[in-house]
N, C-alpha and C positions, 0 to 999 in steps of 0.2 A: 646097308649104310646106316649109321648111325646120327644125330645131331644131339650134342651135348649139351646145349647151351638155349635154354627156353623159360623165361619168364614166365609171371603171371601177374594180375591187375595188382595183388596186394604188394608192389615193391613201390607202385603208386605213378610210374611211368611206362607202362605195357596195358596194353586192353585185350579184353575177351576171356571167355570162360578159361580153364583150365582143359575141357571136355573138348573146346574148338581145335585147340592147341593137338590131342591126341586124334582128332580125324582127319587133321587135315596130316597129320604126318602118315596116318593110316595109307588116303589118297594118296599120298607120293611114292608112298612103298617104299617106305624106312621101318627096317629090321628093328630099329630100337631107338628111345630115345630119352634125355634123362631131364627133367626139371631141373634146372637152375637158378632160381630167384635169389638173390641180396636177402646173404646173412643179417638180421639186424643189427647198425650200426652202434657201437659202447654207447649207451648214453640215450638209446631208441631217437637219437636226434634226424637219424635216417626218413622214419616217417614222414615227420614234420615238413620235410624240405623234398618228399616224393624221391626218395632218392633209395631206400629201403621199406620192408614189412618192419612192423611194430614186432616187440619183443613178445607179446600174447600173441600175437598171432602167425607164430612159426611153428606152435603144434596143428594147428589146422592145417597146413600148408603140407604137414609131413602126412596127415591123415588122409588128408584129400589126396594123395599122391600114391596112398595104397587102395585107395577106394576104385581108382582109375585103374590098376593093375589088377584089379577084380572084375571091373568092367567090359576092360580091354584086353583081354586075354589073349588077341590076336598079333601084338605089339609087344615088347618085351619092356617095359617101365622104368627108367631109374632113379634114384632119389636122390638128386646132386644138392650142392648148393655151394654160389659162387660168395668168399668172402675176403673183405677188401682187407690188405694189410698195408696196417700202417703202426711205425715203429712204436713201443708204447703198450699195445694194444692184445698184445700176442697173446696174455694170461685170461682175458674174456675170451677171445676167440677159440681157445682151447677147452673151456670150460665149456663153454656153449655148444660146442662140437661133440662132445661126449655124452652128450645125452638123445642124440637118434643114431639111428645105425644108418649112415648115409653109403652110400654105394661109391661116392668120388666128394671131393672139394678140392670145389678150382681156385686158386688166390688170384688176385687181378690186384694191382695196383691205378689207384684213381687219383690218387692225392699226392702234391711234394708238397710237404708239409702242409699250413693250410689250403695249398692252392688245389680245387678240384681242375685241371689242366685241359679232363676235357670234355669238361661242364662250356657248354653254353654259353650260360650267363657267366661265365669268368674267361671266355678267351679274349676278349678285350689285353687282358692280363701279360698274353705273349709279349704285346708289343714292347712290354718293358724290360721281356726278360732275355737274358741270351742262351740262343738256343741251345749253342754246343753242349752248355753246362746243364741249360734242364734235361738231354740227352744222356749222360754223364749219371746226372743222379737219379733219375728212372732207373739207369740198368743196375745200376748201384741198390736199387729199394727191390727190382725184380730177384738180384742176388741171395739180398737177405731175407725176402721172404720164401724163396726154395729154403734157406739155412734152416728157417723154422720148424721144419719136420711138418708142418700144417696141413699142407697140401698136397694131393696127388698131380695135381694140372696148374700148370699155368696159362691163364686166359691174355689173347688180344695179349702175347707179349712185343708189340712194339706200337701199344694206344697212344702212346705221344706224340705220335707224325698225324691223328687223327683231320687234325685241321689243317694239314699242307705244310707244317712248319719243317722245315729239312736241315739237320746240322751241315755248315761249310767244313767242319773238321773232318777228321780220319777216327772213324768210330770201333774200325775195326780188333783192336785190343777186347776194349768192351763186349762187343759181341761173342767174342772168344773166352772171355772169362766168363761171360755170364752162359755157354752153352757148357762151360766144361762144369760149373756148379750143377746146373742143371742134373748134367750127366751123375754127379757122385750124390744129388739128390735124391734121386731115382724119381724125377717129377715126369710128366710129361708137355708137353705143351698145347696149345689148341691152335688148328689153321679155322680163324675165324671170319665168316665171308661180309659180317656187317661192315669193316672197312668199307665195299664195295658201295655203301648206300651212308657214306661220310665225306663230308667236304675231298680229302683225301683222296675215295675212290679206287683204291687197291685194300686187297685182302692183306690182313692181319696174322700172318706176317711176310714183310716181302718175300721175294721167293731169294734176295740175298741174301737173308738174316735166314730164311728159313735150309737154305743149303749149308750155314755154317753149322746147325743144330743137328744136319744130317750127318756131318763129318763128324759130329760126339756124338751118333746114334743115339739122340733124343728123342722118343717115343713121341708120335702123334695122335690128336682127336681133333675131332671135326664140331664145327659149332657155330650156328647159324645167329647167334642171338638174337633169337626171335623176340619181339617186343608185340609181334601183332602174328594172331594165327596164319598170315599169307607169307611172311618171312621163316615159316619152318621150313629146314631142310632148303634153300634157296640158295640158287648160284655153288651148290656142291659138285655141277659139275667141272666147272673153274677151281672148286677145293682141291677136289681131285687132280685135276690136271696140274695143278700149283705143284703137288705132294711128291708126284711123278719127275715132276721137270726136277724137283731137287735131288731127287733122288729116292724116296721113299717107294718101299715093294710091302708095308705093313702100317696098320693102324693099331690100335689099342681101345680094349673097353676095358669096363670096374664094376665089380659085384665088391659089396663088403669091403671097398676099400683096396680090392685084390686085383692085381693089373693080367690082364691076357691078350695076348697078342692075335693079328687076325689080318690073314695074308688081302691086299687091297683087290687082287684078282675075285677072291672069295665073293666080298659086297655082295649080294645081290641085285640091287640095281642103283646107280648113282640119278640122282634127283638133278633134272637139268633146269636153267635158268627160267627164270619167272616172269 
């Protein structure tokens, strides 16, 4: 089994070495696993407000990451990194990407417009807004950031229900354009289990949303967004079971950017609840 999605302290809200990070996935007996820390944000504003890595310090971050696949030979390493799109922004992201040979990049959508949605310190902010419509243009910013050729993965694609908020409308249109992008994409997406440990408390993404991504054969990865080395690989057995019930008999890894497919039977052992 794999887990795609693993911080580290320099994003400035995750703790623990990077080294914690790779033993503990060791102990769980995950086949592989790929660092994902926050691209820094246009503007290194990221840092400042603990929200990303500083712009110096994403060469460390790529070094220290081959240092660990030397160390841990026993693990197979990969060099992700997860970056936020938001419209504007596309021609930094892309420059900035070109200069390490990442193995995957996941795009995740965190902002409508200024609003970090679902920051914390800003969901006070829901109350004033309505919901159907910030549902509406999330799927609308998830669309257009597949369009951008940027990404292989899309992360936590339904982080807007993170706080309980639920559209009263019929969302279904949306859901269906946005799987069918997805599909002429060629992105995949990620069953993300931190849902499970948010107001919320379901995986990212429902297992509704996630059967209509199955009906466009939308490729999956698995991703624990670990924030602290005890959340790696965590509650994958509920991933798994999610992937199943939709219908999925295949996951997806990424060398170089290169997508390979890998029968869910194969896994070696899935990591159960914590």
């Amino acid at each position: 089994m794999i887990d795609y999605h693993i911080h580290t302290n320099l994003c400035g809200h995750a703790i623990g070495e990077m080294a914690d990070y790779v033993k503990e996935a060791i102990s769980s007996d995950l086949e592989e696993i790929g660092f994902n820390d926050h691209l820094p944000l246009n503007g290194d504003s990221g840092k400042e407000q603990n929200l990303s890595m500083a712009f110096d310090e994403l060469p460390h971050y790529v070094s220290e990451v081959m240092n660990l696949r030397k160390s841990y030979p026993e693990i197979r390493i990969k060099l992700g990194i997860e970056a936020d799109f938001t419209p504007g922004t596309e021609s930094y992201t892309r420059e900035l990407l070109t200069r390490y040979d990442f193995d995957y990049v996941m795009g995740s959508v965190h902002y409508i417009g200024e609003w970090a949605f679902d920051h914390p310190g800003e969901r006070k902010e829901w109350d004033s807004r309505d919901v159907d419509s910030v549902y509406k243009e999330y799927f609308e910013l998830l669309r257009k950031s597949a369009r951008t050729s940027l990404f292989d993965i899309i992360g936590h694609c339904d982080l807007v229900k993170k706080f309980g908020n639920r559209p009263v409308g019929e969302i279904s249109k949306d859901l269906d354009d946005t799987a069918k992008v997805f599909k002429e994409c060629g992105v995949a997406i990620e069953i993300n289990t931190s849902g499970l440990r948010k107001p919320v408390s379901e995986i990212y993404p429902s297992c509704e949303i996630l059967q209509v991504y199955r009906k466009y054969d939308v490729p999956i990865v698995f991703g624990s967004d670990a924030h602290t080395p005890d959340d790696v690989g965590r509650d994958f057995d509920k991933a798994v079971s999610l992937a199943r019930q939709a219908g999925y008999q295949e996951f997806v890894t990424f060398e170089n950017r290169n997508m390979k497919h890998q029968k869910l039977d194969d896994s070696k052992s899935i990591v159960s609840s914590q």
